[in-house]
N, C-alpha and C positions, 0 to 999 in steps of 0.2 A: 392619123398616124400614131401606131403603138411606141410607148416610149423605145422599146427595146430595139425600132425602125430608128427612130432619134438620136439613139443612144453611138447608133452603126454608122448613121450620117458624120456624127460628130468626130467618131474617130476615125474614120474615112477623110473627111478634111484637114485632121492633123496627119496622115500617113503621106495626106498630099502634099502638105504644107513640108514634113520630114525630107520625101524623095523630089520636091524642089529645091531645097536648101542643098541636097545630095549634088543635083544637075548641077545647079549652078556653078557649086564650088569645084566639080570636074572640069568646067568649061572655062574656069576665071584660072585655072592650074594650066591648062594645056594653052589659052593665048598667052599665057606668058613664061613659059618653058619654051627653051631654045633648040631647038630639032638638032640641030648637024651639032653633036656633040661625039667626040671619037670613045671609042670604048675605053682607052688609059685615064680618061677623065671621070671617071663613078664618084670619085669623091667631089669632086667641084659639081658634079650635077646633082648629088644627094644637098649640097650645100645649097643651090640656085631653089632646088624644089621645099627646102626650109625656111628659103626667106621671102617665095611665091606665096606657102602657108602663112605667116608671117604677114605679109602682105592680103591676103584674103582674111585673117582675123580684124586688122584694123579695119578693112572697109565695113566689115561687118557689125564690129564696133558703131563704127558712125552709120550703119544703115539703122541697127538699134536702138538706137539713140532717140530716133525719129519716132520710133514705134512707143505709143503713151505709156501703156501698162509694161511689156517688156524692159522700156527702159528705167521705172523703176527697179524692177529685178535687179537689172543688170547692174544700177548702182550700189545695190545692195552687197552683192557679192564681190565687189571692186572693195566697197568697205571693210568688207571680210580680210582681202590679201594685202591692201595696201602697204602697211607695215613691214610686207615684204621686199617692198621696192622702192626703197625712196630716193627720190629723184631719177627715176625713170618713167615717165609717163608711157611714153611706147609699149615696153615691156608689160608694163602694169594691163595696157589695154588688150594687149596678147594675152595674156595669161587670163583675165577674166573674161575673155569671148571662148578662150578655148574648155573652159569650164562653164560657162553657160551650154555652150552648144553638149557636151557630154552631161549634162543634168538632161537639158530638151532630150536627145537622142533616147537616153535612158529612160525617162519617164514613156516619152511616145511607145516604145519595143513595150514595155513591161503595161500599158493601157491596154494594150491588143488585146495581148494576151490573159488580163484581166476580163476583161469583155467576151472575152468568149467562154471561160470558164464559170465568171459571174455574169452576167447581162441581169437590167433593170437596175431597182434602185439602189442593192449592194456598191453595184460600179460607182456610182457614182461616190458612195462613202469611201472605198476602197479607193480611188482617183485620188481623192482630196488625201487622202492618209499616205497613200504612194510620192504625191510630189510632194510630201513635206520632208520624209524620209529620206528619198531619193536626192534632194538640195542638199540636207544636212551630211550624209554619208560621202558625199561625193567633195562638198567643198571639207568633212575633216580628214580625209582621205589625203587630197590634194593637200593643205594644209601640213601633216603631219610628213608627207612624203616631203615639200621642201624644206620644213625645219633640221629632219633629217639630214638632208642635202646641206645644207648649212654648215651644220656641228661637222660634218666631215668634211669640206672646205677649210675649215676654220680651221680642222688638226697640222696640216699642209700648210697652211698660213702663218699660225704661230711657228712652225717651226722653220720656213722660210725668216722670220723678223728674229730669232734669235739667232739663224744664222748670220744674217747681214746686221744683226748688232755686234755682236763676237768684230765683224770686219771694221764698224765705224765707230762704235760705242755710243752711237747719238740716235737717238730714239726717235726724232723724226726724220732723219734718214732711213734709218730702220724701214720706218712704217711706208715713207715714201716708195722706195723702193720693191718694197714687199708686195705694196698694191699694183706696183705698176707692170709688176712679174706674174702678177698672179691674173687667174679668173674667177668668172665667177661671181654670185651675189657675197662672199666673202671677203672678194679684192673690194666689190663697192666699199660695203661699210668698212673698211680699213680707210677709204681712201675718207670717205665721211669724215673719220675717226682723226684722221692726219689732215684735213679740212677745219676742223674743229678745232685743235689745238696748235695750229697756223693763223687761227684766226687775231684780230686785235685784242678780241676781248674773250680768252680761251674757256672762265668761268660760265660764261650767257653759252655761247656757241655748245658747253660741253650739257647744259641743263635741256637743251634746244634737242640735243641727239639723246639725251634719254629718252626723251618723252616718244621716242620712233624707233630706237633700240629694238631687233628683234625677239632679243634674249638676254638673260642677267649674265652670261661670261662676257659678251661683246661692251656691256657698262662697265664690267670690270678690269676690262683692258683697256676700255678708251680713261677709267678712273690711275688707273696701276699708271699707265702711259705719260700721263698730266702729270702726274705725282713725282714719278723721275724727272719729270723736264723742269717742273717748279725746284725742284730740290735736288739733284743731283744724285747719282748711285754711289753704292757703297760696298766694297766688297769685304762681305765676311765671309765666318771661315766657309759656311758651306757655298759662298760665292757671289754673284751679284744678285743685291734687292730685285734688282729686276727681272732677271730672268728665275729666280725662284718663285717669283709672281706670275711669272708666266708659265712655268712649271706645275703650282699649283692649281690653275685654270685650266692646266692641258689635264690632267686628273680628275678633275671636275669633269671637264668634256667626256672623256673616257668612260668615265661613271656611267653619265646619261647614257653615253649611245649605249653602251651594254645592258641598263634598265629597257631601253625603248627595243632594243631587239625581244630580247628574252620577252616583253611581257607584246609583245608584235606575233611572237610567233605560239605564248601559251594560248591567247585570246582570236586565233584567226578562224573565220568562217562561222565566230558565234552570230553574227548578226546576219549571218543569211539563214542562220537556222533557224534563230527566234523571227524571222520574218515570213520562213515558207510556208508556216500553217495559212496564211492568206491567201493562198493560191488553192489550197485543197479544201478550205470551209465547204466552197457550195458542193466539188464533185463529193465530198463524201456526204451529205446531206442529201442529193441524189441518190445516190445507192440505197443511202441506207432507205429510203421513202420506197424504191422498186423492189426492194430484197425482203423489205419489212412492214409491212404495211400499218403495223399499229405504232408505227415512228413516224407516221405522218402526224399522227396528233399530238407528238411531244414537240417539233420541229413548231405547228401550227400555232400550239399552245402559250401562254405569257411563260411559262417555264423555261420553252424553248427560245423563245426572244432575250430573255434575261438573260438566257449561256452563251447565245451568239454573241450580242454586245460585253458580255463577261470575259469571252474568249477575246475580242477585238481590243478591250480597255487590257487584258494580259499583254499581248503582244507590243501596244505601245509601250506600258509600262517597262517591261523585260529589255525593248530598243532602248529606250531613254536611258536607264539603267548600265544597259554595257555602253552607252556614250560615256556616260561620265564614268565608268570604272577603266576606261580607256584613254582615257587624256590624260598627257602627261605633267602637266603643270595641274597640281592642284586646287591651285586658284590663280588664275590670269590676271592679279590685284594693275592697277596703276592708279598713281596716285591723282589727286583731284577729285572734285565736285562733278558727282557727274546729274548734268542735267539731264531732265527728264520735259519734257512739254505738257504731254497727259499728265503729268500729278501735280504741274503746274495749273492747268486747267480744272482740276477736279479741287485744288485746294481753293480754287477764287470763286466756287460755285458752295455760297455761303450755307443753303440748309444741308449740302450731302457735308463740308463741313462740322455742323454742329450738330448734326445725328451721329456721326465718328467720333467725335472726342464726347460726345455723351457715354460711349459706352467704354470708351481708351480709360487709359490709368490716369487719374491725375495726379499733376505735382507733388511733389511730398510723399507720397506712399512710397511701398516699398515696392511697389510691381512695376510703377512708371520709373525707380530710381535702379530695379533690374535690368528692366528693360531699355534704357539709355545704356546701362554699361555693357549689355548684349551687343548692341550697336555698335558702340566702340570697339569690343572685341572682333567684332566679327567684320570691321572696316564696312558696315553698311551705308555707303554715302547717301543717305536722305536726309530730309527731318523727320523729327516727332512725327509731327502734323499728316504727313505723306504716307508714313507707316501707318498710322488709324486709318484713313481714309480708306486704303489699301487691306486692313482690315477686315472694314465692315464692307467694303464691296467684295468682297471674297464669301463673308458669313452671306449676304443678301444673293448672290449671285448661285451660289450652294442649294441654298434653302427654296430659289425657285424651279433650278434645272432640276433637283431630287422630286417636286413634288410634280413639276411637269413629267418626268418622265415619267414616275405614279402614273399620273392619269394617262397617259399616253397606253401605257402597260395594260390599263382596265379598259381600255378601250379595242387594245389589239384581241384582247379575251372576248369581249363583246361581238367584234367582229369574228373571231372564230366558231362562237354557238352559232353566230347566224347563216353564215354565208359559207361554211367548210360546209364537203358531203360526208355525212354519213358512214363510217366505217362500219364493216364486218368484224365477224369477230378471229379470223385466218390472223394464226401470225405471220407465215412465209407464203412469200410469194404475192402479185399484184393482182388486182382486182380487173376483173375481164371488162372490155368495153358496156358490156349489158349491164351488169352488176354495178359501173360506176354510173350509166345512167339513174338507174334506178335510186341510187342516193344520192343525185344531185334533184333528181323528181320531189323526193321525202323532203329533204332542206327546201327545196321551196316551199313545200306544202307544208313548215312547220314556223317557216319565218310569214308566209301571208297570216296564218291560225294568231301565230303570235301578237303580230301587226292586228287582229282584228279586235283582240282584247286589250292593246294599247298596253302590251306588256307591262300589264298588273302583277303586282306579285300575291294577290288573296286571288287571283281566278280560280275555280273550282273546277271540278271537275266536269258540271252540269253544262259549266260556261265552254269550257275546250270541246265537249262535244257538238254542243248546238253550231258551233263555230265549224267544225269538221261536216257536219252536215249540209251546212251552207256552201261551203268551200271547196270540198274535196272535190276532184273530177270526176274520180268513180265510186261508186259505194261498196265500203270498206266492210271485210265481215268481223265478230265482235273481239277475235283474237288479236287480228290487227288494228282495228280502233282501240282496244285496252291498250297496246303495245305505242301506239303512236299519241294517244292522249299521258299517258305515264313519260314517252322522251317527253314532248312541249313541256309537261311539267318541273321537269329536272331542269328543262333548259329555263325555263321561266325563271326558276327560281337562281341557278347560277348564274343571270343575265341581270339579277337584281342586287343579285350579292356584290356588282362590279363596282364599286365607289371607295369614296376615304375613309379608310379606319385611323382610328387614333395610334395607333402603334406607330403605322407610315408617317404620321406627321411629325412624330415623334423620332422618328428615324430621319426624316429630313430634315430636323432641328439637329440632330447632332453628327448629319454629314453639313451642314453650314459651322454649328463649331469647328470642326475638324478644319474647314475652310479660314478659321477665323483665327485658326494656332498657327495654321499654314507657313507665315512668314515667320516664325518662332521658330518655328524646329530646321525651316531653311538656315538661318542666320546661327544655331546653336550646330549644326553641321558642318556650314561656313568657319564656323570657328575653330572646331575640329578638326577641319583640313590646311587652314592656318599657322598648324602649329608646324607643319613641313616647311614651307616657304620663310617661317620664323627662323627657323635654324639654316637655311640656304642663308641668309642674311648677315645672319651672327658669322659665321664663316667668312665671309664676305669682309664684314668687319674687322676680324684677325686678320685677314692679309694687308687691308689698310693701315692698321696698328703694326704690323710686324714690317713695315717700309717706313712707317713714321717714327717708332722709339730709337732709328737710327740717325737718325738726324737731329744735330744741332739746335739749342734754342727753343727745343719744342714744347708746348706748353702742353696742357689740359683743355683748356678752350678751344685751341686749335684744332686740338683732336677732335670735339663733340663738332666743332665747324665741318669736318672734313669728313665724319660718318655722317652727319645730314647733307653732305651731297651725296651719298650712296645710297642713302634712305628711301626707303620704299615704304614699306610698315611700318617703321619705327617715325618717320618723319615727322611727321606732328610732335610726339612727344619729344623729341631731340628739337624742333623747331621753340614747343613751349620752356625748357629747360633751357635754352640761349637765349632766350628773353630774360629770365628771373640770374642768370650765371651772375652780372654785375650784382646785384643785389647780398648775394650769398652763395659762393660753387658747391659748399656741401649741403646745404639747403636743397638747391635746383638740382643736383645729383641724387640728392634722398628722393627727393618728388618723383624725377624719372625713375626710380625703384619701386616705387609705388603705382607708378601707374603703369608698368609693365610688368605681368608677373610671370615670363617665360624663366625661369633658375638661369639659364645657359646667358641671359643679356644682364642679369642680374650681377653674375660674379662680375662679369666685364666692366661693370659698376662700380663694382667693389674696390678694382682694382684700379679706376682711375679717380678714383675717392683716396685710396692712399698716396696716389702718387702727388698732389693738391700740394703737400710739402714735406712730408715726411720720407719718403725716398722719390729716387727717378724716376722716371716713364721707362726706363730700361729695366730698370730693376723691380720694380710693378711686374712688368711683363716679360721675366725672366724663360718664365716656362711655358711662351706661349708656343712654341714649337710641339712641344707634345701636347698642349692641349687641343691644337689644332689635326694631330694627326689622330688621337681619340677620337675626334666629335667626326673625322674622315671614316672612321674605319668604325664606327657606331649608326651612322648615316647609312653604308655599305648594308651593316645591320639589318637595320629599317627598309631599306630597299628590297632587301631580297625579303625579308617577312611581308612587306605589303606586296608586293608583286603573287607570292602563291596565296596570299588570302586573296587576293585579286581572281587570281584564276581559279582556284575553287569556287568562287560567286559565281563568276562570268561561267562556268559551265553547271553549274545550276539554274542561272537566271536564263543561260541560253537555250535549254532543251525543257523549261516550263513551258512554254507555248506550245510544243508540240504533245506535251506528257496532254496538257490543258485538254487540247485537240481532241484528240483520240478517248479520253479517260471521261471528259465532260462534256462532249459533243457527241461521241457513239456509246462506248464501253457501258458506263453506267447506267445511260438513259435505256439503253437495248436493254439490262439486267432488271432494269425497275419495270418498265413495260412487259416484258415476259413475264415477274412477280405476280403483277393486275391480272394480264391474261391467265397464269395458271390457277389464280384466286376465281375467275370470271369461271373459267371450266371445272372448279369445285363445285361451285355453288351452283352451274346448273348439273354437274353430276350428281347433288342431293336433291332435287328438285325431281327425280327421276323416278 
């Protein structure tokens, strides 16, 4: 059986496996839909057939469950939304069957149709490259459409809780009530939120809902919320602490969803762009082989190989790229140790080890004392020890897939002298049945000749003949034996030429560097994107100071207490700086200046450094109103400057794959092969 019969088998089982799943779920719909239902009832029966669906996602659920490998997946992707649903297990299991089933669906439709386009062993690289796409697109697709959902929820919500605050003044009536009116994954976490600081111990209960928080407004409310209730409101002149806090956060919200539309609508349909050339690799590749026949040999050729997998490593590259120019959180930070098992694993396997930190920074230098505070900066939670490791398995893992694929390359070249037939020397148009006989005749008769000299590369010429005399099947006359003993020779000699040179090794030494900086330049980008979510923070922090310098009693300490519960980034350093506070507050204040060096957290610094005894916490932060509505309306700034460098990328990065396509897979290769051929018909026009 030919692979390409295999290949038909296999997606023929999943097509069956598809329009199974299809029956079933008609058949599990209609026993449990109720027939005699009167026409005035559409809504109650659109209702009955959502919660039938609804009903057929969980069993499906638990039928998956069952299944080995699937139900990995499945928990996979459950992982993925969790966070979206906490304390709903139901829902949760809805929501991730109905996004696995829309990955399967998608992937099985777009295999097909790969298969037929590409059949053999393309398909299969192309399979593997489609379901990895297809999972990642669809769950950030889904993903970004409920957090959407959410923020506009949440507009309606807040403004629900300040109306029924205005009515009771008490903030967990407010919130009670607001939930109980409301829907929605916004009423949940309200009710969470009013769960939370109902609870005995509102401090634990409120650290407990950060850590499942979907987004930094929903912490800032359940922190804003707590804060009133510990301390009471305050009306000044521009009115209460607390609904200016709310106020603020409805701003915030507004922001977003205006950034998330705008940059929704500059960026849509890039990723099916930079995806399409995958469908047309092979039909243009066909064409151009029937329309041109000296494009068989560049196609055939390690040239040709090198542009295919060059065009296919674009295409990823160009995807992965508009993923992350398209996420809206520039770094998804949460705080903690995040463990890892493999680097646990590879750090107790003692010689990989101590071949890593042979070649890592040591102590004391200055590249091991950089590279700690790269970490730092850039909230990399590992150790040392984990990042070397990770290292040199990156330079080793580099340095063997570049020289494999080397050889892999001189071998597809090998195999093309040997076993391709023979072109003419016709630029247009295909080679008649007779005419491709005849050069599959010659390639045999030049790969036995060669085989018979044990593809020597000193054979002579005396040797190719004696060998053609033995060999051939007819006896050849002297024009075409000069002509056939001159190809074996060329080919002899280009069949010997196919091995290591020093340059390639040398090139695969410095794509294993490249491998070995890898997590450097990750983590120096990390950092760079860092500094957005820094100033979410700092903001964050003003609203907290501008409810606390209104209150009574309030110290400095209390403060640095009450921004490390809001702390994300900064926590560490505000955790280490409440350690050292007894010791010395302007000490442990300096330190924290020190080892944060964003300007914008620094003044804030400064400003609760004066307040220590020399004036108030009020009067410290007299002008925190306009410095907050600056850093708002500089942020705005920021927003709209990154969103069009964004979409200038994103449609350069999105229509390289196809520029790629066209310009490095036909255009050029056509121009350089016509070059050869119009050189070929010079040089026998002098010959003349």
């Amino acid at each position: 059986m030919s692979i390409k019969w295999l290949l038909l088998f296999v997606v023929g089982i999943c097509a069956i496996g598809l329009a199974t799943t299809l029956i079933i779920l008609h058949t599990v719909r209609r026993r449990e839909s109720v027939s005699s239902y009167a026409a005035a009832n559409v809504a109650h029966i659109q209702g009955n057939k959502h919660r039938n669906w609804g009903s057929f996602l969980l069993q499906a659920y638990q039928v998956g469950m069952k299944v080995p490998f699937l139900s990995v997946y499945i928990l996979q992707v459950q992982k993925r939304i969790s966070y979206r649903y906490a304390k709903d297990e139901p829902a949760l299991r809805r929501v991730t069957m109905n996004v696995v089933l829309i990955i399967m669906g998608g992937y099985g439709s777009i295999s097909v149709a790969l298969f037929w386009l590409q059949p053999g062993l393309t398909f299969i690289i192309l399979a593997i490259l489609c379901a990895v796409v297809v999972n990642s697109l669809v769950l950030d697709m889904c993903l970004s459409r409920m957090e959407k959902k959410l923020l506009m929820q949440m507009l309606d919500l807040f403004a629900d809780v300040r109306h029924r605050y205005h009515q009771h003044g008490m903030v967990e009536e407010a919130l009670y009530e607001a939930s109980e009116a409301g829907a929605g994954e916004a009423a949940v976490q309200v009710r969470l939120i009013y769960e939370a600081l109902t609870s005995p111990d509102p401090n634990e209960a409120l650290e407990r809902y950060y850590e499942v928080a979907p987004n930094r407004f929903l912490k800032g409310f359940a922190g804003v919320s707590y804060m009133v209730m510990e301390f009471g409101d305050k009306d000044k002149e521009q009115g209460s602490i607390y609904l200016q806090g709310l106020g603020n956060l409805t701003k915030e919200i507004h922001l977003e969803i205006l950034r998330r539309d705008r940059l929704d609508y500059l960026l849509q349909g890039l990723n099916v762009i930079a995806l399409a050339p995958v469908l047309f690799t092979g039909p243009i590749e066909r064409w151009a082989r029937v329309s041109f026949p000296t494009m068989d040999e560049f196609y055939r050729s390690k040239l040709g190989f090198v542009t295919k997998i060059s065009i296919y490593v674009i295409i990823i590259v160009a995807y992965l790229l508009l993923q992350r120019l398209q996420q809206y959180d520039e770094t998804r930070y949460r705080s903690g140790q995040k463990q890892s098992g493999l680097d646990r694993f590879l750090y107790k396997q003692i010689f990989l080890r101590k071949m890593a930190m042979l070649f890592a920074p040591r102590p004391g230098t200055a590249s091991y004392n950089q590279t700690i505070r790269l970490m730092r900066e850039s909230n990399a939670e590992l150790k040392y020890e984990w990042l070397a490791i990770r290292r040199f398995l990156l330079f080793t893992s580099c340095v063997v897939l570049s020289i494999g694929l080397t050889l892999m390359l001189h071998q597809v070249e090998r195999n093309h002298i040997l076993y391709d037939p023979i072109r003419d020397d016709r630029m247009f148009g295909a080679m008649s049945e007779a005419d491709l006989k005849v050069a599959r005749e010659q390639t045999a008769l030049d790969e036995t000749v060669m085989a018979y000299v044990e593809m020597q590369r000193g054979a002579t010429y005396e040797d190719i003949s004696n060998a053609l005399l033995q060999l051939a099947p007819v006896q050849l006359d002297h024009d075409t034996q000069t002509a056939t003993i001159q190809r074996i020779m060329s080919k002899l000699k280009a069949y010997n030429n196919q091995y290591m040179r020093w340059w390639e090794i040398v090139l695969s030494l410095f794509m294993g560097i490249g491998g070995y900086y890898l997590p450097i330049w990750l983590m120096l980008f990390q950092r760079k994107m860092r500094n957005l979510d820094m100033r979410h923070e700092i903001y964050q922090f003003q609203t907290v100071i501008s409810i606390l310098r209104e209150m009574d009693r309030m110290s400095v300490e209390e403060i640095v207490e009450w921004l490390n519960r809001f702390a994300v980034i900064f926590k560490r350093p505000l955790q280490k700086c409440l350690l050292h506070f007894e010791h010395g507050p302007e000490q442990a204040l300096e330190q924290l200046k020190a080892e944060v060096g964003l300007p914008e957290f620094q003044r804030l610094i400064d400003k609760l450094q004066l307040a220590l005894g020399k004036i108030s916490i009020r009067e410290a932060f007299d002008d925190l109103e306009s410095m907050m509505a600056f850093y708002f309306e500089q942020r705005k700034q920021e927003y709209s400057k990154m969103i069009d460098i964004k979409a200038g990328w994103g449609r350069t990065i999105g229509f390289t794959p196809m520029y790629a396509l066209i310009f490095l897979y036909l255009v050029i290769p056509l121009v350089g092969m016509s070059f050869m051929q119009m050189n070929m018909y010079y040089e026998q026009i002098q010959k003349l």
